[in-house]
C-alpha positions in Angstrom: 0.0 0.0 0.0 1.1 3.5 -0.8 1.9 5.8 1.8 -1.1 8.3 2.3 -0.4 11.6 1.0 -2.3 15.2 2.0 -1.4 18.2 -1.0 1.0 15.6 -2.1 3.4 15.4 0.9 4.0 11.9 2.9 3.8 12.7 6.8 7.4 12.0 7.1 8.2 14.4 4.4 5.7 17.3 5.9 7.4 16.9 9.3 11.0 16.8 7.6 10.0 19.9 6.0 8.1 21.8 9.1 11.9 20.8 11.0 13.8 22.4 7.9 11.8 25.7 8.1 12.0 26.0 11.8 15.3 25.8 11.3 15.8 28.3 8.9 13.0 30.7 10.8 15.5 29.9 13.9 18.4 30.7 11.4 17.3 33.8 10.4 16.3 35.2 13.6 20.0 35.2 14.7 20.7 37.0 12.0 22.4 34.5 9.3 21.3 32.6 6.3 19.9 29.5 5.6 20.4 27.3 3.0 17.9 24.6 1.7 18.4 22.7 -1.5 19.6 25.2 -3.7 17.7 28.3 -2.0 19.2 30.8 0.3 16.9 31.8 2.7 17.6 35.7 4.6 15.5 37.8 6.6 14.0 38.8 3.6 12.0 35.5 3.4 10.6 35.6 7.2 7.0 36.1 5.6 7.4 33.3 3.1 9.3 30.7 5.9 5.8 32.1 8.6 3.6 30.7 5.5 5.6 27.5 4.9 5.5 26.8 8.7 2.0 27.5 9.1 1.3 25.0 6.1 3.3 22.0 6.9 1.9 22.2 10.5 -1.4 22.0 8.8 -0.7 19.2 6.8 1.0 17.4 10.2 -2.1 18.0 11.8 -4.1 16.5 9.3 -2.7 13.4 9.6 -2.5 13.3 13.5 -6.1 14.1 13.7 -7.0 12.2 10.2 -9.1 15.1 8.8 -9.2 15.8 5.3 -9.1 19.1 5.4 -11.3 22.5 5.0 -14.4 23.6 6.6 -16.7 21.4 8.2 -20.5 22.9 7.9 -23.5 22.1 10.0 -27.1 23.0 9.7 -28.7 23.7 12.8 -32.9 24.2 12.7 -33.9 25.6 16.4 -37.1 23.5 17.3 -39.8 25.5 19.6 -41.0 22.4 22.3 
């Protein structure tokens, strides 16, 4: 079986990649680069590292919780007894 996927990331590769941003939000804070793949990553990028971190914690939570995702909507009719 094929390991489950959410927006086309394993869990072990969404958790890999929530550490490597942390690291580079950690990085960056100090006031140094960080380097990932072939990317240099400054302060510059704190906005786009905060929107990577904030995604790959979504997608770990997904699969700890085993949601699929988005909104979950209710209809509620109030009853008079």
């Amino acid at each position: 079986m094929a390991d489950r996927m959410i927006e086309g990331w394993t869990l072990a590769e969404a958790e890999e990649m929530l550490a490597e941003y942390k690291a580079a939000l950690k990085a960056i804070a100090g006031g140094k680069s960080y380097s990932m793949d072939d990317k240099s990553l400054t302060r510059a990028d704190e906005q786009f590292i905060e929107r990577q971190i904030k995604k790959f914690y979504r997608i770990v939570r997904r699969f700890q919780t085993g949601r699929k995702g988005g909104m979950r909507i209710m209809r509620v009719v109030p009853q008079d007894r």
